[in-house]
C-alpha distance (Angstrom), angle and dihedral (degrees) to the residues before:
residue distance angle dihedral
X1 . . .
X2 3.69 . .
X3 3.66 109.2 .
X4 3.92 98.8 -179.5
X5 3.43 120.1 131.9
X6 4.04 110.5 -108.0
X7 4.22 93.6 -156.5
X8 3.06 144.0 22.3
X9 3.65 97.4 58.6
X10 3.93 91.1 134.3
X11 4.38 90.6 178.0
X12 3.73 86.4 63.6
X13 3.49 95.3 45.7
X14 3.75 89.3 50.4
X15 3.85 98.3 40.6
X16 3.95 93.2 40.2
X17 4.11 83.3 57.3
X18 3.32 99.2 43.0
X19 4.36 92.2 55.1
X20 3.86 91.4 49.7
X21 3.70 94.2 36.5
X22 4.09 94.1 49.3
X23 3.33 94.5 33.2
X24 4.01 90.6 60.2
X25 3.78 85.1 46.0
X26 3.43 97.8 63.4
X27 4.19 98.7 51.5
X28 4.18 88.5 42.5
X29 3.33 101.4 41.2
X30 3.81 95.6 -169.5
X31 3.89 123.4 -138.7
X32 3.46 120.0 144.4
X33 4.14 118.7 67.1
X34 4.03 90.6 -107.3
X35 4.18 86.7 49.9
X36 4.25 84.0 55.0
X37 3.62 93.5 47.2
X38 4.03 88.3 47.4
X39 3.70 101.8 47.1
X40 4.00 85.2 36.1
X41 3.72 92.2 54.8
X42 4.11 88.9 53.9
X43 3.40 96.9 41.3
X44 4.28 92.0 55.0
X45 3.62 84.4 52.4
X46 3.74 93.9 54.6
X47 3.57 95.7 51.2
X48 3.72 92.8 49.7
X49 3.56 90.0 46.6
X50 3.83 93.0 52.8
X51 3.46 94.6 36.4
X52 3.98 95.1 62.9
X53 4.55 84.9 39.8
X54 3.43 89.0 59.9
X55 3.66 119.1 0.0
X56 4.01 119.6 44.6
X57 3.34 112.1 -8.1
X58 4.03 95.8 -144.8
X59 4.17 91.2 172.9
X60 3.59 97.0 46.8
X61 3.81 88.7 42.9
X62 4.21 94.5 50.7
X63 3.97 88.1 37.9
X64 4.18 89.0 39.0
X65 4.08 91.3 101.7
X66 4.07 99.7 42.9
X67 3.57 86.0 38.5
X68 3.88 92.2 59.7
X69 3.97 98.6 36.0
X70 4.41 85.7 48.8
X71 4.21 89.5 45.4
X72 3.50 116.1 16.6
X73 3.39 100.7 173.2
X74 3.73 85.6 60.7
X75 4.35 127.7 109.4
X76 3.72 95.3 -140.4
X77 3.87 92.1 -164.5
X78 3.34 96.9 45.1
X79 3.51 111.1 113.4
X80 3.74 95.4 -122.8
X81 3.79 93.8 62.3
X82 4.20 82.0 54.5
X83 3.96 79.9 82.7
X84 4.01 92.2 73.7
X85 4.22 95.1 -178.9
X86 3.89 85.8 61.0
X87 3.41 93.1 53.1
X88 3.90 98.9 37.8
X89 3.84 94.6 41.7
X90 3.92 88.1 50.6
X91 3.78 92.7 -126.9
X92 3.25 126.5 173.0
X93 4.44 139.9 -116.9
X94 3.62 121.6 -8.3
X95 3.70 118.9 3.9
X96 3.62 94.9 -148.8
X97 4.14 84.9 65.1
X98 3.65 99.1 44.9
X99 3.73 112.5 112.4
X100 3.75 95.9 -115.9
X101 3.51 85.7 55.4
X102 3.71 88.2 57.9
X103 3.60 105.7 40.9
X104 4.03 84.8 53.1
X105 4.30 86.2 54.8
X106 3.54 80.6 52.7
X107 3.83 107.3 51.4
X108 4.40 82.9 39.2
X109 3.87 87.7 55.6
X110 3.98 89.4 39.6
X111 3.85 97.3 51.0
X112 3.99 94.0 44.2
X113 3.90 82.1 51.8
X114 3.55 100.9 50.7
X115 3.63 100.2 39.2
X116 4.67 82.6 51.1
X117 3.89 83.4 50.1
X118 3.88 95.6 44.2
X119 3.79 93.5 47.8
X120 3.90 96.3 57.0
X121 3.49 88.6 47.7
X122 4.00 92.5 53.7
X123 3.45 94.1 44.3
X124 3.42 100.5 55.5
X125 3.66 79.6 43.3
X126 3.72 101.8 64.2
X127 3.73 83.0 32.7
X128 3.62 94.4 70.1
X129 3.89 97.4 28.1
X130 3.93 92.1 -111.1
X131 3.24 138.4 137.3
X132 4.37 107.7 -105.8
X133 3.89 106.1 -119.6
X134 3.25 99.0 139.3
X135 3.85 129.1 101.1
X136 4.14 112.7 -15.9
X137 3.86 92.8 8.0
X138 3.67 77.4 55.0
X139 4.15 83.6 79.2
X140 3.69 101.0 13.8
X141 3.67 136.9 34.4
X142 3.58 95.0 -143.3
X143 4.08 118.4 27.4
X144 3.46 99.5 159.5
X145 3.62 93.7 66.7
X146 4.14 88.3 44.9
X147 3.61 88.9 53.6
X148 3.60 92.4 53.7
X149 4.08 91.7 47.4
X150 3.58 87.5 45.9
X151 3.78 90.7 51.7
X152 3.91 97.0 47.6
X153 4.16 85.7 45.8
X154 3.60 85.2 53.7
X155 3.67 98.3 55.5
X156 4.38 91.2 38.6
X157 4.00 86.1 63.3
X158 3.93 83.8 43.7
X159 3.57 106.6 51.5
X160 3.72 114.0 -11.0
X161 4.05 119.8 -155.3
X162 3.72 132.6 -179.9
X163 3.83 84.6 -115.0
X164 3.89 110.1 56.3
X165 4.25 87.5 29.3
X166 4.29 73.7 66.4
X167 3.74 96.2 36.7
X168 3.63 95.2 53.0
X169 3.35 109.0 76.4
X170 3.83 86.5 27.3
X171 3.09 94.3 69.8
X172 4.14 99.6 32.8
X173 3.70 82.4 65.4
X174 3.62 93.6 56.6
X175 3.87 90.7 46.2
X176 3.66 83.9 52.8
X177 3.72 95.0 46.8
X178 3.80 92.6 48.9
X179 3.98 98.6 42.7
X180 3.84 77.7 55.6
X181 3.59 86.7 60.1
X182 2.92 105.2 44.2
X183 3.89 90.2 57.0
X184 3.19 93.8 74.1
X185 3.99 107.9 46.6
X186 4.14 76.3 55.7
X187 4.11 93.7 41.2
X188 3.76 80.6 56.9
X189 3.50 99.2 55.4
X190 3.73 103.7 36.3
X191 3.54 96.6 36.2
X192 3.98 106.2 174.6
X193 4.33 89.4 16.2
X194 3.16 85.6 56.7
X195 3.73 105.5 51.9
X196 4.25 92.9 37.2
X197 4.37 79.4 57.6
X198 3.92 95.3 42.3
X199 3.98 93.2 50.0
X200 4.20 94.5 42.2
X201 4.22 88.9 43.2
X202 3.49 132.2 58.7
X203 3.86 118.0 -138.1
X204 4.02 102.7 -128.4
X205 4.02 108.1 -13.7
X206 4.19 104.0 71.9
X207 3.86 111.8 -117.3
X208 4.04 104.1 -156.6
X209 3.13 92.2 -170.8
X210 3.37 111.3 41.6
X211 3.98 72.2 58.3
X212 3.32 90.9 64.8
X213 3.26 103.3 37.2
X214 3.93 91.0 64.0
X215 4.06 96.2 38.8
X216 3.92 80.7 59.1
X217 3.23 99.4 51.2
């Protein structure tokens, strides 16, 4: 029998943050006051994330007595039951294994990805004064913030809480709101480049072909 506590192990909560929050850091690189409020944004949601993984549960704890009455064979506070969609979608063996567990390491790993690709591409970008076309703005105007929706999605089908499931679109909206934003400082300096790029490229959904429509051009 495993007698290890399941919470309340407040160093992992605080080193487990500090890896994904660094670690973002140092492919975003933020600068400008709508960059803070960005990487900000992500970074409170991986601290509540980790906080309920490994901290306080607060979700299990609110859900603790319906949880017991629906599955009574269940160890709430275990840290297994912490992964709710096993649970609720009556899957079986280890939740680590179970293929929402995967597809979630792969949208995590896919996000951190895109928003490393996206922020050599804008770098070199603002390095040159041009417009960044190139490579993930090649199907999106604005990977960074997918990357950081497709993180957060990742970790929702991981461990859902009451607290991200409200974040999320929260803070999409804001992502939204600020891409929108941005749009225009860059509309204003690459007036007709700008619009010719904005009407062949989607903002968050990739458009292949209107990819390829502009790399044949």
């Amino acid at each position: 029998m495993n007698d290890a506590p399941a919470y309340g192990l407040w160093p992992v909560v605080v080193i487990n943050s500090l890896v994904f929050v660094i670690f973002a850091f140092s492919f975003t690189k933020p600068k400008t006051s709508r960059d803070w409020r960005s990487f900000g944004a992500f970074s409170a949601f991986i601290v509540a994330l980790f906080t309920e993984m490994y901290g306080f549960p607060l979700t299990i704890y609110l859900l603790s007595a319906w949880l017991g009455n629906r599955y009574p064979g269940l160890d709430v506070f275990s840290h297994d039951a912490g992964h709710l969609w096993q649970t609720l979608l009556d899957l079986e063996g280890d939740p680590h294994a179970n293929p929402l567990h995967l597809v979630s390491d792969l949208l995590i790993l896919g996000g951190f990805i895109l928003i490393a690709s996206a922020w050599r591409v804008l770098y070199e970008a603002q390095r040159t004064r041009t417009l960044a076309t190139s490579g993930p703005y090649a199907y999106v105007r604005h990977p960074q913030y997918v990357g950081f929706m497709l993180i957060m999605l990742g970790f929702l089908l991981q461990w859902p809480t009451l607290i991200t499931l409200i974040m999320f679109p929260i803070l999409v909206t804001m992502y939204v709101w600020l891409a929108r934003r941005e749009e225009q400082e860059v509309l204003g300096a690459f007036v007709e480049d700008y619009r010719r790029y904005a009407a062949a490229t989607p903002a968050f959904f990739p458009g292949f072909g209107g990819a390829m429509r502009r790399n044949d051009a």
